[in-house]
Each structure stands twice: as structure tokens, then as C-alpha cells.
Backbone as JSON Lines, residues from 0, in Angstrom:
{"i":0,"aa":"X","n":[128.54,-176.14,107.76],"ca":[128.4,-175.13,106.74],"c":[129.23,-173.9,107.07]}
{"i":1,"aa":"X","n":[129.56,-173.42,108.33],"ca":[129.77,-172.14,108.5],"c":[131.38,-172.64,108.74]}
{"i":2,"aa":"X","n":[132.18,-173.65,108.85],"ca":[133.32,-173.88,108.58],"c":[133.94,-174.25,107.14]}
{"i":3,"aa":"X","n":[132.88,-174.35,106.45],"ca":[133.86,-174.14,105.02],"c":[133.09,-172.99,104.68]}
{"i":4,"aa":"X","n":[132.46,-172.06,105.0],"ca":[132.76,-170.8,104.47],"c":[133.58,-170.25,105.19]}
{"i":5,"aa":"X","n":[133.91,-170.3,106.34],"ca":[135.33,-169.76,106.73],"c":[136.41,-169.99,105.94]}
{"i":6,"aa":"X","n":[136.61,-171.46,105.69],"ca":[137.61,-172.0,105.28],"c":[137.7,-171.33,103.42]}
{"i":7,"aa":"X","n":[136.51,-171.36,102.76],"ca":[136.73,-170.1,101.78],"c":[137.07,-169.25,101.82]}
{"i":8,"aa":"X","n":[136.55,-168.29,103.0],"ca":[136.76,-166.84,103.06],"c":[138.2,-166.76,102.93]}
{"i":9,"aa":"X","n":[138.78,-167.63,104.08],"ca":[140.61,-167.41,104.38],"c":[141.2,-167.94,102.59]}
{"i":10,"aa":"X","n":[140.44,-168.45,102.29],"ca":[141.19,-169.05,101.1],"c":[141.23,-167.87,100.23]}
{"i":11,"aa":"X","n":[140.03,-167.51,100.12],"ca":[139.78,-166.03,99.28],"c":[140.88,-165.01,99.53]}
{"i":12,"aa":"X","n":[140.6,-164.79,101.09],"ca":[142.07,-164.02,101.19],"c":[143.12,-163.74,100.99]}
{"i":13,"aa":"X","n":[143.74,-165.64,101.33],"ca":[144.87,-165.37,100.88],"c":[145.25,-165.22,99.27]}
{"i":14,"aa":"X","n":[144.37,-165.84,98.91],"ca":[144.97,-165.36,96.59],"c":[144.73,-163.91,96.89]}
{"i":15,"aa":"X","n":[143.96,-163.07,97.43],"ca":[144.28,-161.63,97.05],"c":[145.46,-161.27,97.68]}
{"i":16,"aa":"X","n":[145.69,-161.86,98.81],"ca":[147.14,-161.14,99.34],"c":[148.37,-161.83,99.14]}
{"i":17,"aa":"X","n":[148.47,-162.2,97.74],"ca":[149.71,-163.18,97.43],"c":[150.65,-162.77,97.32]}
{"i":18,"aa":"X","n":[151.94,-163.05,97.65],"ca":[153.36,-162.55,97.35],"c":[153.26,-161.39,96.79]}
{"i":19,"aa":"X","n":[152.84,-162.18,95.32],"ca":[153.86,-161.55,94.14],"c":[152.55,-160.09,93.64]}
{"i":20,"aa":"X","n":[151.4,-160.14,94.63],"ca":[150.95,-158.95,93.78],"c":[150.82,-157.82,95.17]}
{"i":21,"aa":"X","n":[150.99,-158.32,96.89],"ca":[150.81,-157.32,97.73],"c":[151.89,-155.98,97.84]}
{"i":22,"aa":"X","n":[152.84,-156.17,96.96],"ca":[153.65,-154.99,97.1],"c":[153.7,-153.76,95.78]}
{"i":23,"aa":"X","n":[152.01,-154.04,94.89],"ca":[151.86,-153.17,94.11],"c":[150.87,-152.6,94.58]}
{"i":24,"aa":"X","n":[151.18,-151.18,94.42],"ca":[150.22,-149.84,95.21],"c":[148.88,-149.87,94.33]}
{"i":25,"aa":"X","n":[148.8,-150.43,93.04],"ca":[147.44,-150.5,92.12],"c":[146.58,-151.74,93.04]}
{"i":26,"aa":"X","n":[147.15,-152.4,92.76],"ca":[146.26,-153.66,93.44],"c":[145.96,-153.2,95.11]}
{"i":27,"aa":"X","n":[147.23,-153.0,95.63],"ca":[146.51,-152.32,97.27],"c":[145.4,-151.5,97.53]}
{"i":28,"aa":"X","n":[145.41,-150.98,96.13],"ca":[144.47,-149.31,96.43],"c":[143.11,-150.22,95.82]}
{"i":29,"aa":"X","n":[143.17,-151.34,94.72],"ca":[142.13,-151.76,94.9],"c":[141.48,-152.7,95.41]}
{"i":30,"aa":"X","n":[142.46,-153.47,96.27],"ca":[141.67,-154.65,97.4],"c":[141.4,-153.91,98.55]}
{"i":31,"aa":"X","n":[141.96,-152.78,99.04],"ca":[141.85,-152.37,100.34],"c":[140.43,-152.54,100.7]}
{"i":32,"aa":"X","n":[139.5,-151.83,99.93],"ca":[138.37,-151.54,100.27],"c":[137.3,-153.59,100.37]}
{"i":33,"aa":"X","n":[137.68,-154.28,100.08],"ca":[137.74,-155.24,99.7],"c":[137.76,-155.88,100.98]}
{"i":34,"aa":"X","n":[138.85,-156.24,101.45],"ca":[139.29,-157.05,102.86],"c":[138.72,-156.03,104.41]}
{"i":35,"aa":"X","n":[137.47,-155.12,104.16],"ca":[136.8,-155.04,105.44],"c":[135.73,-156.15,105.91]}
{"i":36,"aa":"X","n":[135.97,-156.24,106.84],"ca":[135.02,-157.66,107.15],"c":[133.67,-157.23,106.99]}
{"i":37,"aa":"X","n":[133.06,-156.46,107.74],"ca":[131.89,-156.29,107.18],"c":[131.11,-156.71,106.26]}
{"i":38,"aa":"X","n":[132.06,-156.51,105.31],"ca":[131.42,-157.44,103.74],"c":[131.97,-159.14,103.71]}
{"i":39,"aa":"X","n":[132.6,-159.58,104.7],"ca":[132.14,-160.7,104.87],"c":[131.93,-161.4,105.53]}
{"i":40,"aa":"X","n":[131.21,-161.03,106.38],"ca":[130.3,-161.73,107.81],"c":[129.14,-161.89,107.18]}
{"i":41,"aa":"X","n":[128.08,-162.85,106.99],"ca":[126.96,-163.61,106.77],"c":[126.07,-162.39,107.88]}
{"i":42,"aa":"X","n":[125.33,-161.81,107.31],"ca":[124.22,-161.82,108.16],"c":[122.7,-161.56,106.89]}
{"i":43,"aa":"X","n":[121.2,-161.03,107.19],"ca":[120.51,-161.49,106.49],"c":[120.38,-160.45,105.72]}
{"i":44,"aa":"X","n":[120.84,-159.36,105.61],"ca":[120.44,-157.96,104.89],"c":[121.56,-158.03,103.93]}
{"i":45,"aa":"X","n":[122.65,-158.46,104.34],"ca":[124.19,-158.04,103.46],"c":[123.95,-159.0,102.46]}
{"i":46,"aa":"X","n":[123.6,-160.47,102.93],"ca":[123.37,-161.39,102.23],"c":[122.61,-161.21,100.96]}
{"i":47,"aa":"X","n":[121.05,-160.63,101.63],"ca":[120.18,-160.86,100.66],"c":[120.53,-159.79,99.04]}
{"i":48,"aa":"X","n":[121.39,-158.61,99.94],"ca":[122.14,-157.73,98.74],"c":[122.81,-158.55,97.87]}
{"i":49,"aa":"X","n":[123.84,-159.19,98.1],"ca":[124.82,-159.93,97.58],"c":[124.02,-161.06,97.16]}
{"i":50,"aa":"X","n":[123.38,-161.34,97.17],"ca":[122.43,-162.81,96.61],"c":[122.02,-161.65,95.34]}
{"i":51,"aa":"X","n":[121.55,-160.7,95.43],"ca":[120.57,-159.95,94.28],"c":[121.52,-159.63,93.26]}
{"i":52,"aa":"X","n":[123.33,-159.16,93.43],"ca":[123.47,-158.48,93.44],"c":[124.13,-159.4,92.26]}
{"i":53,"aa":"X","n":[124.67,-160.74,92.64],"ca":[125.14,-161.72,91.7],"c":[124.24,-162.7,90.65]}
{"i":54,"aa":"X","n":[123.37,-162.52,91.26],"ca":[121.86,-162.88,90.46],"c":[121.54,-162.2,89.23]}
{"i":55,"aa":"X","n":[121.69,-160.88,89.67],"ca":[121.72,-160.12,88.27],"c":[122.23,-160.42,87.16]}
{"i":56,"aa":"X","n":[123.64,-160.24,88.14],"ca":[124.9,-159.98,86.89],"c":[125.09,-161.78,86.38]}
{"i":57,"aa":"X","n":[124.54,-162.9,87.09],"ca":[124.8,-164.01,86.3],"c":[123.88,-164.2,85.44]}
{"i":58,"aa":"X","n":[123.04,-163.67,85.38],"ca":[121.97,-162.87,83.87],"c":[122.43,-162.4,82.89]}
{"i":59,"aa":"X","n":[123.61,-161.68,83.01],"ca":[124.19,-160.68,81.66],"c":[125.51,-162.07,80.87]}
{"i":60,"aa":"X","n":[125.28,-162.26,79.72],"ca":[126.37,-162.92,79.39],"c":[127.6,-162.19,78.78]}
{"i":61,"aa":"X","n":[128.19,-162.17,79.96],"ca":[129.98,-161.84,79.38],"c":[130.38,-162.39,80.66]}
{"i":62,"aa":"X","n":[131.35,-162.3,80.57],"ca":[132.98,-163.18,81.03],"c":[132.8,-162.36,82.95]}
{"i":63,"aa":"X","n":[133.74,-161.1,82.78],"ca":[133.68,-161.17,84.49],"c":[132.61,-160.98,84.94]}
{"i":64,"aa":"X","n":[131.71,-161.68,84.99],"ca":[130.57,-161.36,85.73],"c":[130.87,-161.62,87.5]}
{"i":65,"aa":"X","n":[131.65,-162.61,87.81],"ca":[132.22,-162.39,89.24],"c":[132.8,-161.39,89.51]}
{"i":66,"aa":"X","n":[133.87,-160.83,89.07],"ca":[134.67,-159.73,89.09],"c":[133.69,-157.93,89.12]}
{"i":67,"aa":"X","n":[132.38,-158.19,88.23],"ca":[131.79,-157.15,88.29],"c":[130.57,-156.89,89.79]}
{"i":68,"aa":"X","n":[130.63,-158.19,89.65],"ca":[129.69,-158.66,91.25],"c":[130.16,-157.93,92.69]}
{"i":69,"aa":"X","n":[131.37,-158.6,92.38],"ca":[132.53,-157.97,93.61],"c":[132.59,-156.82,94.17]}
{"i":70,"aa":"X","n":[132.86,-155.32,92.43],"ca":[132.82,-154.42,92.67],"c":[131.18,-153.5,92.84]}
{"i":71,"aa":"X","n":[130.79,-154.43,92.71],"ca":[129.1,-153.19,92.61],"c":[128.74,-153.72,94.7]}
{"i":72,"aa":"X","n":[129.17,-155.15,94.63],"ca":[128.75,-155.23,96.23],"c":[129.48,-154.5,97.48]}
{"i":73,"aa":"X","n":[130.87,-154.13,96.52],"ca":[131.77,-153.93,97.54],"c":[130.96,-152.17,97.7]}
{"i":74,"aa":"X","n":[131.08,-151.69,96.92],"ca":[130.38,-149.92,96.51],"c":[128.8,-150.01,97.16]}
{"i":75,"aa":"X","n":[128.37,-151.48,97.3],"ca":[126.95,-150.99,98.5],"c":[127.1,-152.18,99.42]}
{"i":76,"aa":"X","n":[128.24,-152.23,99.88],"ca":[128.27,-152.86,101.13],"c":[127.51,-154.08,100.93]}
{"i":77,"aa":"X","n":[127.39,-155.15,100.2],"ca":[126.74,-156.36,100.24],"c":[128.14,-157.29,101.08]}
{"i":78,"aa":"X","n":[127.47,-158.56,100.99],"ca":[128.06,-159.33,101.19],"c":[129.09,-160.0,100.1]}
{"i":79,"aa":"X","n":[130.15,-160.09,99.69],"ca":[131.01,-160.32,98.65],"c":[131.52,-161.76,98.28]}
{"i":80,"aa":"X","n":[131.23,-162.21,99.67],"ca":[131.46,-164.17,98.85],"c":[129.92,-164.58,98.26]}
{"i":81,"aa":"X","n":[128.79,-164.33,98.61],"ca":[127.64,-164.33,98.36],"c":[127.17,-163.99,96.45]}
{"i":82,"aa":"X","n":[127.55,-162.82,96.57],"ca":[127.67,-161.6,95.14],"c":[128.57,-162.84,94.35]}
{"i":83,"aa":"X","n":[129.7,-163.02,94.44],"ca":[130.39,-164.25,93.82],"c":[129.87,-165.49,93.32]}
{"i":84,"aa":"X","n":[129.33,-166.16,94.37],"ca":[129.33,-167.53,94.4],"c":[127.8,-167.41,93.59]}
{"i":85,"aa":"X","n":[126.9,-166.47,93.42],"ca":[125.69,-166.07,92.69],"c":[125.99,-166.27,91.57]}
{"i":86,"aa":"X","n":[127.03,-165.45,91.28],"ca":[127.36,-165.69,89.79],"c":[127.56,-167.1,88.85]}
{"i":87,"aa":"X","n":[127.61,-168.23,89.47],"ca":[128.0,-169.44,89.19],"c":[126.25,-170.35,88.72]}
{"i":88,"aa":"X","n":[125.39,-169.45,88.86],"ca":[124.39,-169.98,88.75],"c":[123.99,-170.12,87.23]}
{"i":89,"aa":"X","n":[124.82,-169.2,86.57],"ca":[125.12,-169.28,84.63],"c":[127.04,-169.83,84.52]}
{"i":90,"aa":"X","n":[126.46,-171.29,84.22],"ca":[127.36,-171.88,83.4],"c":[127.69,-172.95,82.07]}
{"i":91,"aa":"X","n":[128.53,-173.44,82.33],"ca":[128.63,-174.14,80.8],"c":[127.26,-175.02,80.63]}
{"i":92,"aa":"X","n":[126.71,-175.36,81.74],"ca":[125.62,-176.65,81.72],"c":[124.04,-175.36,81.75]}
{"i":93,"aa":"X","n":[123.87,-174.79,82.2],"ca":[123.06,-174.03,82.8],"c":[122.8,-172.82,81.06]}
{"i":94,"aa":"X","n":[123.99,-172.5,80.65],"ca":[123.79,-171.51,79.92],"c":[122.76,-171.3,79.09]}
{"i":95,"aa":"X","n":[123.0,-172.33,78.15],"ca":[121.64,-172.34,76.97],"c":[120.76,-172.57,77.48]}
{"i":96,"aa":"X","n":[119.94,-173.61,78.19],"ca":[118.49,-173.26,78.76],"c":[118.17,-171.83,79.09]}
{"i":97,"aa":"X","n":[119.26,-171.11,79.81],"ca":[118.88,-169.6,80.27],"c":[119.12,-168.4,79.0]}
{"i":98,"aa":"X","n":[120.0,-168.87,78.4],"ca":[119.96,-168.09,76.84],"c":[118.24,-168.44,76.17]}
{"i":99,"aa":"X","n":[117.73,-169.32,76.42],"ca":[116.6,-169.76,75.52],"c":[115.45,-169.14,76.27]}
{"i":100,"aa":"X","n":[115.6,-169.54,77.82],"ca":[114.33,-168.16,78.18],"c":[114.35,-167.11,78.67]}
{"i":101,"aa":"X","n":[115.75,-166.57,78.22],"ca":[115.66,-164.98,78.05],"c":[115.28,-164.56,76.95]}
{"i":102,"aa":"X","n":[115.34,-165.61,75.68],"ca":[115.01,-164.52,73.98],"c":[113.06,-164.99,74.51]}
{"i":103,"aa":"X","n":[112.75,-166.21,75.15],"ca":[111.35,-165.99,75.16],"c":[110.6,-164.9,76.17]}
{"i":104,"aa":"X","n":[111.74,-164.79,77.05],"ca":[110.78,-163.69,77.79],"c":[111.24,-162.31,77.19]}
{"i":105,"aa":"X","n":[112.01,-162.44,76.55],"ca":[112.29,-161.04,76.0],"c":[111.28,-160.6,74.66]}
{"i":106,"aa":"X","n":[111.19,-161.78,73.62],"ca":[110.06,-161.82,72.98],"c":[108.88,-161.75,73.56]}
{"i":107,"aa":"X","n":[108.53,-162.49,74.56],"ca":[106.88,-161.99,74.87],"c":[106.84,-160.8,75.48]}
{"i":108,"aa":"X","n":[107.76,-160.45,76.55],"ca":[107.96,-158.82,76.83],"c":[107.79,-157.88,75.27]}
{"i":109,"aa":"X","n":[108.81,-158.37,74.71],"ca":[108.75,-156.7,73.38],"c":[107.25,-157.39,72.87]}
{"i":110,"aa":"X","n":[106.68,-157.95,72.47],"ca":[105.32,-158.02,71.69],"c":[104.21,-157.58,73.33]}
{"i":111,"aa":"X","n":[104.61,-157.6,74.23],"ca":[103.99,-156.96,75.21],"c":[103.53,-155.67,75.23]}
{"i":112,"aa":"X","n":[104.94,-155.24,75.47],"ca":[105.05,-153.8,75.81],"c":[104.45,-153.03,74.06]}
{"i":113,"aa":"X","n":[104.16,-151.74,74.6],"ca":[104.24,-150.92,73.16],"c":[105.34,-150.71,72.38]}
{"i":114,"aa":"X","n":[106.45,-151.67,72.19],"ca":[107.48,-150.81,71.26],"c":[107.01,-150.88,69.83]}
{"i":115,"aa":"X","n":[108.01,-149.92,69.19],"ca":[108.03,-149.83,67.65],"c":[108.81,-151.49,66.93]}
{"i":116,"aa":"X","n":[108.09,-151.38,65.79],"ca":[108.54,-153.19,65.19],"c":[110.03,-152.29,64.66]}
{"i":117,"aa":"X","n":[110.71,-151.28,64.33],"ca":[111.64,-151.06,63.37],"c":[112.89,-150.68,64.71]}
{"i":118,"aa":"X","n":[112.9,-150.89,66.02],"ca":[113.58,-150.94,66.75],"c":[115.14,-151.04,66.37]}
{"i":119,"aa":"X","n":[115.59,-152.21,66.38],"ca":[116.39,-152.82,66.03],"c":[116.27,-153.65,64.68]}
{"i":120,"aa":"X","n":[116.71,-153.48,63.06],"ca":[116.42,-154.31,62.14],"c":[117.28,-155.58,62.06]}
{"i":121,"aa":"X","n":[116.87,-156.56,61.3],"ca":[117.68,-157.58,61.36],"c":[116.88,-158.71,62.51]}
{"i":122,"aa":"X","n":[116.23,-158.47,62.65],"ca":[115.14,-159.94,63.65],"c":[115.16,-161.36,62.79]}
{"i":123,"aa":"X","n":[115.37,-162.08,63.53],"ca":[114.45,-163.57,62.47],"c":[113.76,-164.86,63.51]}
{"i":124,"aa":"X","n":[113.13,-164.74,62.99],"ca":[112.36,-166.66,63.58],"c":[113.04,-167.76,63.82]}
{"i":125,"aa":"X","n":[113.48,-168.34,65.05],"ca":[113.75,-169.12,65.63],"c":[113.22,-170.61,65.65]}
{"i":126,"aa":"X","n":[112.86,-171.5,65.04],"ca":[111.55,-172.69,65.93],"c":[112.06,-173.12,67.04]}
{"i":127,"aa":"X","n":[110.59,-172.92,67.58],"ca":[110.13,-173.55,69.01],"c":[110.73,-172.35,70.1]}
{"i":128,"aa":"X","n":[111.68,-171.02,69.74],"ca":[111.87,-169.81,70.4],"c":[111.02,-168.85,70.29]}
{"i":129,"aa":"X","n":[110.95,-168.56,68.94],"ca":[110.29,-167.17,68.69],"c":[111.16,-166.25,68.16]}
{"i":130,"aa":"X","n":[110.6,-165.22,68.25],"ca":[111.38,-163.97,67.26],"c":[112.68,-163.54,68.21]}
{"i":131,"aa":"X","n":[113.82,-163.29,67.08],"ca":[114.83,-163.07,67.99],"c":[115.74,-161.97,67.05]}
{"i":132,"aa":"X","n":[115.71,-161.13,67.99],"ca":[116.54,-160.07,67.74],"c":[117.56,-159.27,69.04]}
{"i":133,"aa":"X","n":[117.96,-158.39,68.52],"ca":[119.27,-157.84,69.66],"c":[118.24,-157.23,70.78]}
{"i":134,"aa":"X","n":[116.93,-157.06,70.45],"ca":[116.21,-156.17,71.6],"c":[115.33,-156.86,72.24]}
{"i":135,"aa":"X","n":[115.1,-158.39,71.38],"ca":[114.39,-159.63,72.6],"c":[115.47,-159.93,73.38]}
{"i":136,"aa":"X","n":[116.91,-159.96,73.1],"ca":[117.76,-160.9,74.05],"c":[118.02,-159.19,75.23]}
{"i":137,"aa":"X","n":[118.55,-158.37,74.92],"ca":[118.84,-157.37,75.95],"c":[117.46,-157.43,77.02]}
{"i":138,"aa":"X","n":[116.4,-157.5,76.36],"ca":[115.12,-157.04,77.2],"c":[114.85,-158.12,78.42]}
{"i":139,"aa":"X","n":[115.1,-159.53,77.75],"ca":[115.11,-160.67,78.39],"c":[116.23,-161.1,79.28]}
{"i":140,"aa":"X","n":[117.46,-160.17,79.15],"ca":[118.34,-160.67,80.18],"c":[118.19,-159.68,81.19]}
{"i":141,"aa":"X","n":[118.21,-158.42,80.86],"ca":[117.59,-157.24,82.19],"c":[116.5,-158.02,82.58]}
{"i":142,"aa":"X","n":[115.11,-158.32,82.39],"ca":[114.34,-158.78,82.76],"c":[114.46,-159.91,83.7]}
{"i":143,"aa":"X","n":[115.42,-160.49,83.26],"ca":[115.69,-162.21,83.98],"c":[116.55,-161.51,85.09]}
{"i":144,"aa":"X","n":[117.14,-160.9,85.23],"ca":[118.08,-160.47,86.3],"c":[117.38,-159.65,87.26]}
{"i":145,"aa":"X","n":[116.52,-158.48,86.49],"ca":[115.16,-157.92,87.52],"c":[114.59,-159.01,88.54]}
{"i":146,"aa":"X","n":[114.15,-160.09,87.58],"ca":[113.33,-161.09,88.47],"c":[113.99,-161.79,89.52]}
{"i":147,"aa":"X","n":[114.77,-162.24,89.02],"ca":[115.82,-163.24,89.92],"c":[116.46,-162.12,91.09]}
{"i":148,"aa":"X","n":[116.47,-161.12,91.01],"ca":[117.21,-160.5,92.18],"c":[116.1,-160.12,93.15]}
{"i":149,"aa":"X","n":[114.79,-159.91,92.32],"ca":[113.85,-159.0,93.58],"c":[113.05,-160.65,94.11]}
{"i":150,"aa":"X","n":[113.62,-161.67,93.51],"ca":[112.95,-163.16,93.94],"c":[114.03,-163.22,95.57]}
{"i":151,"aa":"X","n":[115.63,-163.09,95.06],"ca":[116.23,-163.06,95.82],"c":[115.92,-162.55,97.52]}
{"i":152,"aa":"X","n":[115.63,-161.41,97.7],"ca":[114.98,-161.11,98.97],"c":[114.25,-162.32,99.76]}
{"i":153,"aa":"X","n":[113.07,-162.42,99.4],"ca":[112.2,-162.73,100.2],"c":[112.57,-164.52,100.45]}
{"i":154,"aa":"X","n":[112.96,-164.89,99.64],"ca":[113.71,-166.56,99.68],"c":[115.2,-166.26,100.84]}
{"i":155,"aa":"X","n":[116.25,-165.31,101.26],"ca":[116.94,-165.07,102.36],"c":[116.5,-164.72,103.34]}
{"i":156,"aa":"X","n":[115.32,-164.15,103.15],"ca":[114.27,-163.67,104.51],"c":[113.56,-164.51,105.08]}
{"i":157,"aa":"X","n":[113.14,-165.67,104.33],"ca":[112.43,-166.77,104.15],"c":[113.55,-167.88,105.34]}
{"i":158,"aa":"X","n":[115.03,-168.06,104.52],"ca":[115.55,-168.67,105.52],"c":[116.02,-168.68,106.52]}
{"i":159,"aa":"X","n":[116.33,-167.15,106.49],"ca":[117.01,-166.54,107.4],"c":[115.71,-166.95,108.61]}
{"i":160,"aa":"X","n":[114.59,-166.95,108.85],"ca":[113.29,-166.46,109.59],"c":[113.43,-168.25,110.38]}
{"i":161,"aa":"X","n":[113.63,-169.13,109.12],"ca":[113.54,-170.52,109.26],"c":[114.68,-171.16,110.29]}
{"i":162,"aa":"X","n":[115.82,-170.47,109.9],"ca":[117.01,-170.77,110.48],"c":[117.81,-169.77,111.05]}
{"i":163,"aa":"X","n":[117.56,-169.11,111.91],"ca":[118.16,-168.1,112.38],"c":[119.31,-168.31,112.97]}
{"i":164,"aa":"X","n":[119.95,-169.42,113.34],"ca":[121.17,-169.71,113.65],"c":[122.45,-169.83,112.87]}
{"i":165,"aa":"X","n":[122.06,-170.08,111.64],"ca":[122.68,-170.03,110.55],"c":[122.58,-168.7,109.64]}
{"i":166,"aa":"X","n":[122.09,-167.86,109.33],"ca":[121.76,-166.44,109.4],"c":[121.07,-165.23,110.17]}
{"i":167,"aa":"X","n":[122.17,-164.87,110.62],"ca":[121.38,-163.87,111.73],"c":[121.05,-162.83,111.17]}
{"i":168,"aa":"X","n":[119.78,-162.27,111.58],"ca":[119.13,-161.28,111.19],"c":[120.09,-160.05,111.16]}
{"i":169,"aa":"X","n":[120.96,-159.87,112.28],"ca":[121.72,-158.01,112.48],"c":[123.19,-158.56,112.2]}
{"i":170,"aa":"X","n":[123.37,-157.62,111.48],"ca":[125.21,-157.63,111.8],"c":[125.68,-157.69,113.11]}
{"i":171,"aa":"X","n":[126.95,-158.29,113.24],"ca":[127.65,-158.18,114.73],"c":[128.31,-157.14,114.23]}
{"i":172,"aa":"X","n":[128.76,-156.13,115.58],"ca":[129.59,-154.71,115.4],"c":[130.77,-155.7,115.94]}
{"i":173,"aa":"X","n":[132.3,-155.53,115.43],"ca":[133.06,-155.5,116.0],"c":[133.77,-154.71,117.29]}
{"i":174,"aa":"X","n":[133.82,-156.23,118.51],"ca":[134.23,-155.32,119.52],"c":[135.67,-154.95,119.46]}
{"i":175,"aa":"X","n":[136.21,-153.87,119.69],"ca":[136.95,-153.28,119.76],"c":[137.91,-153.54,121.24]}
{"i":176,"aa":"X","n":[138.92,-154.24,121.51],"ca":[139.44,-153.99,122.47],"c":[140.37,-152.9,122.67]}
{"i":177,"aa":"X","n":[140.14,-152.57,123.9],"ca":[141.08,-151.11,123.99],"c":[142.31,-151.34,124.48]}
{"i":178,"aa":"X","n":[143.54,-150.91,123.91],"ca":[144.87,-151.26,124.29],"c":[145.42,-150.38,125.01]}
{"i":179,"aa":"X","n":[146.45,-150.56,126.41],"ca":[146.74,-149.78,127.02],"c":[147.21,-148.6,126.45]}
{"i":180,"aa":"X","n":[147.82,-147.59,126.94],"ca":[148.4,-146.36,125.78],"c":[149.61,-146.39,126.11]}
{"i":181,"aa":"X","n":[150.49,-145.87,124.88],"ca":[151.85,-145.92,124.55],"c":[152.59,-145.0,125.13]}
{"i":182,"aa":"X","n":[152.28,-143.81,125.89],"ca":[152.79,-142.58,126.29],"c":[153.99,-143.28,127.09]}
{"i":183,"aa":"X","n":[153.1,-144.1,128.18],"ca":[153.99,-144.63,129.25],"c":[153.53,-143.73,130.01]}
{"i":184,"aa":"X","n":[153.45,-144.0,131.37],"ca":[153.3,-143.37,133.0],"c":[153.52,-144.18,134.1]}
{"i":185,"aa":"X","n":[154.9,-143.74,134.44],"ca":[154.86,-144.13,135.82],"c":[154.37,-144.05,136.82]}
């Protein structure tokens, strides 16, 4: 396991540092922050961020949801192949089942909660869904992404606890070797 996520990581790397885009100062200024390792060494805290963090966002349906993963993990230090590879959990096969119980949990949420019925107009009846409008599906995909991320924790803590060899609890600090100095002294 921990050799083909290496073997990703380097792969990852190299498409960001390709030829034809490392000698533009836009793209440098925005991978830099990107290629610190930190954000991608496996350990159980960075992880469980980056598990939450892509969990979310594979809740929201639009397009970069990897791309938005990336930047919200990179801005709190998660783990960034993690935040990614989360995102894959909404796809072509996966989608509509999760489109279908977000309008139901979003419907039983809004008939839950106290809102007003004149919210959003334009609702209609679904069979075998329920009522569906622009404020069951928003409510139900925040909601589904709430859940799924604060589920996230305790299931990395869970394995991490199980398998500690394969996720270690602390970050490693990089050691630093110290290089002779350049002055020169005879």
C-alpha cells in the first residue's frame, strides 16, 4: 500500500512540474505552496482533515470538486492526495443514488426544521422522493457533506488505532542535515 502511494505521489508531482507549464510565474506562485511535503506524508490528523475535507466537497455537485479540495486542504494543512482521492467517492455510478438521498434528507430536514413553506417557490412532488425544491437539494447536500466529514474522523482514528503501522499517529519532522559552510577556512 504505501508503495503505490508513493508511486502516486511522484506521479502527482511530476504532471504539476511539467515542461511546458514550470516556467510560468502564475502556475509557480500557485503550486509552490502545494509541493511542501508536509501535506503529503500520511499521518493520522492530516489525514483525517483531508478525508473530511474531500468528503465534503464530493457532496456538492459541480465539476472541480478535486481542484477545490486541493485548495481548501492546502490553506489548512490537510493532507492533499487524501482531500483528492475523497472526492472520487461521487461519480458517474455513485451519483444518482446520492442525488436521491440528498433531496430526501434535505426534504425531511426542511419539513423538520422550522422554515417558512414560501422559501424558495417553484417546489414539486417527486414519487417515491418527496418534495423537491432548490432548498431540499442545497439543505441535503450541506447536510450530506456535514455528515460524511464529521463520520470521517473517528473511522481514521478508528484505523489509524487498529493499524498503526500503516498510519502513524504524529507527523515525522523533517531531519534536516547540516551542510558544511561555504565561507571556506583554512
Amino acid at each position: 500500500m504505501k508503495k503505490r502511494y508513493l508511486k502516486l505521489v511522484r506521479s502527482a508531482f511530476r504532471a504539476l512540474r511539467h515542461r511546458k507549464l514550470r516556467h510560468r510565474p502564475w502556475w509557480r506562485s500557485m503550486t509552490k505552496p502545494l509541493f511542501a511535503r508536509e501535506l503529503w506524508v500520511p499521518c493520522r490528523d492530516t489525514v483525517a482533515n483531508g478525508l473530511a475535507i474531500g468528503l465534503f466537497f464530493s457532496m456538492i455537485p459541480m465539476i472541480p470538486q478535486a481542484i477545490l479540495s486541493a485548495i481548501i486542504a492546502m490553506r489548512a494543512k490537510a493532507n492533499v492526495p487524501f482531500a483528492m482521492a475523497a472526492c472520487f467517492v461521487s461519480n458517474p455510478f455513485t451519483n444518482l443514488p446520492i442525488w436521491a438521498a440528498q433531496v430526501k434528507l434535505g426534504s425531511w430536514l426542511y419539513h423538520l426544521l422550522p422554515l417558512p413553506d414560501d422559501i424558495i417557490p417553484g417546489h414539486f412532488k417527486v414519487p417515491g422522493v418527496g418534495l423537491v425544491s432548490a432548498a431540499t437539494i442545497i439543505l441535503g447536500v450541506i447536510a450530506s457533506g456535514v455528515i460524511l466529514s464529521l463520520i470521517s474522523y473517528p473511522l481514521v482514528h478508528l484505523f489509524s488505532a487498529l493499524m498503526p503501522h500503516h498510519l502513524p499517529a504524529l507527523r515525522h519532522k523533517p531531519v534536516r542535515i547540516a551542510r558544511p559552510s561555504q565561507t571556506g577556512g583554512n
